[in-house]
C-alpha beads as a LAMMPS data file, in Angstrom:
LAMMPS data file: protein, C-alpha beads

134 atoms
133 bonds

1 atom types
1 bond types

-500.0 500.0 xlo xhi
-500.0 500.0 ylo yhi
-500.0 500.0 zlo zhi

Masses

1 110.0

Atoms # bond

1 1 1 -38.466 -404.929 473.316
2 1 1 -42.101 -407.249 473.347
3 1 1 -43.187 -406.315 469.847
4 1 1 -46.427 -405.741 471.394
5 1 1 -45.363 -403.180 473.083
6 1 1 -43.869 -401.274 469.973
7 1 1 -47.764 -401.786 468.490
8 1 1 -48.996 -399.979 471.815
9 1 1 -46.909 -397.327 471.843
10 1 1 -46.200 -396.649 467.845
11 1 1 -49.718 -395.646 466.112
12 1 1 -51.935 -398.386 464.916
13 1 1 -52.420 -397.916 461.172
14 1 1 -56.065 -399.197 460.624
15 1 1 -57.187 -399.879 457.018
16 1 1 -60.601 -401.822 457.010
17 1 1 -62.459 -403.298 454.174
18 1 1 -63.570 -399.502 454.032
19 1 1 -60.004 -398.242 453.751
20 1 1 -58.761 -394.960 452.407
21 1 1 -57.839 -394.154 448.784
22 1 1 -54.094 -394.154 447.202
23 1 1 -54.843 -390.637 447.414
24 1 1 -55.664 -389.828 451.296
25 1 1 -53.155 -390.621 453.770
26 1 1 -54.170 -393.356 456.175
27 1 1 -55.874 -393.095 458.949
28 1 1 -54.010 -392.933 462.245
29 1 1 -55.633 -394.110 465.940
30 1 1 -54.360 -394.357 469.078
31 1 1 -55.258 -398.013 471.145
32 1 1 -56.478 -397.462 474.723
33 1 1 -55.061 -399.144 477.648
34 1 1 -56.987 -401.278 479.785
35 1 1 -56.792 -402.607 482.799
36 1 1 -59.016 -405.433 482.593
37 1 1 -59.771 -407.479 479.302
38 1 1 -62.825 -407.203 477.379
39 1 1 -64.910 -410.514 477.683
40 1 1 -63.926 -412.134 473.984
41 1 1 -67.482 -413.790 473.600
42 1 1 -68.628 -412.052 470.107
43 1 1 -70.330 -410.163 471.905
44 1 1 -69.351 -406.236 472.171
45 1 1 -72.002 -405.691 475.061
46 1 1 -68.846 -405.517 478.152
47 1 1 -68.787 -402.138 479.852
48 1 1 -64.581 -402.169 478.923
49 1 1 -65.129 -401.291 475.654
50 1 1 -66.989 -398.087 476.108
51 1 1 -63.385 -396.999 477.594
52 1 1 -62.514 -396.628 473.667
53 1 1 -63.229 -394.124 471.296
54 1 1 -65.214 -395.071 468.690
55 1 1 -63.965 -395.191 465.147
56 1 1 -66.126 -395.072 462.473
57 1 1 -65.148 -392.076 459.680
58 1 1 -63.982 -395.110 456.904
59 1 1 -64.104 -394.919 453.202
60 1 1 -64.929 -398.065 450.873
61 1 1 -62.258 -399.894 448.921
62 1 1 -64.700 -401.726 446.496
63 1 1 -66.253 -401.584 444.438
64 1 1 -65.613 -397.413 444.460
65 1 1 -62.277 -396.947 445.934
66 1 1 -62.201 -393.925 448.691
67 1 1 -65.769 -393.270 448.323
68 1 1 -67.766 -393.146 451.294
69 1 1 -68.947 -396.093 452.762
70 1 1 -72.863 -397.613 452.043
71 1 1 -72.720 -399.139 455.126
72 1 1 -71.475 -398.338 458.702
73 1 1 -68.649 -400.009 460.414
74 1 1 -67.531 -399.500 464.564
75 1 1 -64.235 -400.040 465.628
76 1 1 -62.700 -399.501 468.934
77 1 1 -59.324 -400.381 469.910
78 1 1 -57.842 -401.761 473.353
79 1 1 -54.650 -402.938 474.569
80 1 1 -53.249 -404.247 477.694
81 1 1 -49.534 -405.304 478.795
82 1 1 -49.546 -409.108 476.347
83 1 1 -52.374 -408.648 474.026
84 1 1 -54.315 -406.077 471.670
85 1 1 -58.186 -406.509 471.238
86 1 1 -60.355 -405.236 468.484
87 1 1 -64.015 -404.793 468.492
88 1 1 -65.772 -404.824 464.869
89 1 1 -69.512 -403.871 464.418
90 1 1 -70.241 -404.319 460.835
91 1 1 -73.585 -403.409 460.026
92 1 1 -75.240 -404.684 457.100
93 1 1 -78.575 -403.548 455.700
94 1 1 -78.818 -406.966 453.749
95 1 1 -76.822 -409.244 455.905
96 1 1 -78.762 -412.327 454.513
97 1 1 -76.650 -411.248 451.208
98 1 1 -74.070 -412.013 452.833
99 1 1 -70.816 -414.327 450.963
100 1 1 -68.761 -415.947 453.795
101 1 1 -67.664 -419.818 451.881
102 1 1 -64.111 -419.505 452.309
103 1 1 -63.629 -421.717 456.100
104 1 1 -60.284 -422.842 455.528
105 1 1 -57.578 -421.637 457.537
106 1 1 -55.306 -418.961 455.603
107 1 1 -57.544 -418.900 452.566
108 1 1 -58.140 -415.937 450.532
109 1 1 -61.186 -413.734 450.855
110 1 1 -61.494 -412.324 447.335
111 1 1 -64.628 -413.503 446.853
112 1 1 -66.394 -413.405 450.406
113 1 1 -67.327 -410.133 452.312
114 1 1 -64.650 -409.579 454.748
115 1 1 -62.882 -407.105 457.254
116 1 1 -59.240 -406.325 457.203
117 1 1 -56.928 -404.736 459.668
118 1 1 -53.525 -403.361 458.821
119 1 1 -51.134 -402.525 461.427
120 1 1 -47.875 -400.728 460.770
121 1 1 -46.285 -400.492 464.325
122 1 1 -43.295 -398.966 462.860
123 1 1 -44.874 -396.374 461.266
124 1 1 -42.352 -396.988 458.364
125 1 1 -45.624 -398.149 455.584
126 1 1 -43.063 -401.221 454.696
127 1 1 -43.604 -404.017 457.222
128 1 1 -46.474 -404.494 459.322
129 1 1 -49.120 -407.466 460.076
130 1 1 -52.264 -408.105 458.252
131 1 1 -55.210 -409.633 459.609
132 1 1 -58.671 -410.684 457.483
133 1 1 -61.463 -412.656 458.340
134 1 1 -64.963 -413.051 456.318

Bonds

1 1 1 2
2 1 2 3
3 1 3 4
4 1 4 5
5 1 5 6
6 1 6 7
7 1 7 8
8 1 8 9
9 1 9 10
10 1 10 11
11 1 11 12
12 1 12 13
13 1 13 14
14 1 14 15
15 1 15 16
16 1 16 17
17 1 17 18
18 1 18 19
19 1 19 20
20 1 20 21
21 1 21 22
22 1 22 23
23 1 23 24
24 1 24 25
25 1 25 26
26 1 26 27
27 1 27 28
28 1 28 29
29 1 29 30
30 1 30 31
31 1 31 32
32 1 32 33
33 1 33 34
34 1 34 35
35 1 35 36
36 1 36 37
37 1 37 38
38 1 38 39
39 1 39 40
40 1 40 41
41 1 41 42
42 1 42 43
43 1 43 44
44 1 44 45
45 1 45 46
46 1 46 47
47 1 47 48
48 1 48 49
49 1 49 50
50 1 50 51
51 1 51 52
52 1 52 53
53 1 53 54
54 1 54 55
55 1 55 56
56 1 56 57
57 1 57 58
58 1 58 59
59 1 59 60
60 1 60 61
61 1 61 62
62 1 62 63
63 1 63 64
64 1 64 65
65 1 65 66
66 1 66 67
67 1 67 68
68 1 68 69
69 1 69 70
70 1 70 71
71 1 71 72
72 1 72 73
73 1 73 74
74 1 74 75
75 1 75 76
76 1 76 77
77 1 77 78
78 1 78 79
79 1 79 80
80 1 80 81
81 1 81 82
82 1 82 83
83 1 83 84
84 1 84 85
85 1 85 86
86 1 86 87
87 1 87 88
88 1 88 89
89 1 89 90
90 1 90 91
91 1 91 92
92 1 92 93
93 1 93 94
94 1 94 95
95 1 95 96
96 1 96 97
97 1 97 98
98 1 98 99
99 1 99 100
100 1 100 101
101 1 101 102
102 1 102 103
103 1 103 104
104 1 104 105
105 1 105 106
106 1 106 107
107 1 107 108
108 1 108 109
109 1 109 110
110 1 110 111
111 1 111 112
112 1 112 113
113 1 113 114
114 1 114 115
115 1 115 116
116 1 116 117
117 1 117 118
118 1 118 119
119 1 119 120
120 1 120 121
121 1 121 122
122 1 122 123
123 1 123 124
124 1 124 125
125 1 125 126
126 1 126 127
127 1 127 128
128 1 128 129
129 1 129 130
130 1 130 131
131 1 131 132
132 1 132 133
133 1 133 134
């Protein structure tokens, strides 16, 4: 079976730089199918995402773990027979304050601001992927 396909069809285990507590039990969302492919230009402005709900009830991780988030975060979540697409709107009340210095490739983002997705296609909360980006 395309491995893909097991992320469409299992949940999609989301944990953000605002993820849950030990405490609360993650947060599960379903992916939407599309037909056609949102336009990947950084831009989150193509009429294909409003085909996803939004998801936006997150809770920080630092530097108060499960408290609720000082800042908003978006996320919607689409998926079409080879690929699954994200869309991340991060808002930032002081986005000039900003740390993003780590630019090498597979670094670690300790020290930068930075988003992280957690998928757990199996649904087993052993094996999954992990994605991060500042």
């Amino acid at each position: 079976m395309n491995p893909l396909s097991s992320i469409t069809k299992s949940a999609v285990v989301l944990a953000l730089l605002a993820a849950p507590s030990q405490a609360r039990e993650p947060p599960v969302v379903q992916a939407t199918r599309t037909p056609t492919p949102p336009n990947i230009d950084g831009h989150l402005d193509d009429p294909v995402w409003d085909q996803a709900p939004t998801i936006a009830d997150f809770f920080q991780r630092e530097p108060v773990e499960g408290a609720p988030p000082t800042e908003q975060t978006e996320v919607r979540i689409l998926f079409d027979d080879d690929h699954l697409y994200f869309a991340l709107h991060c808002f930032d009340s002081e986005a000039d304050r900003l740390v993003a210095n780590q630019m090498r490739r597979d670094a670690e983002f300790d020290e930068n601001d930075n988003i992280q997705i957690i998928l757990d296609p199996y649904n087993d909360r052993r094996g999954g992927f992990y994605f991060s980006t500042n």
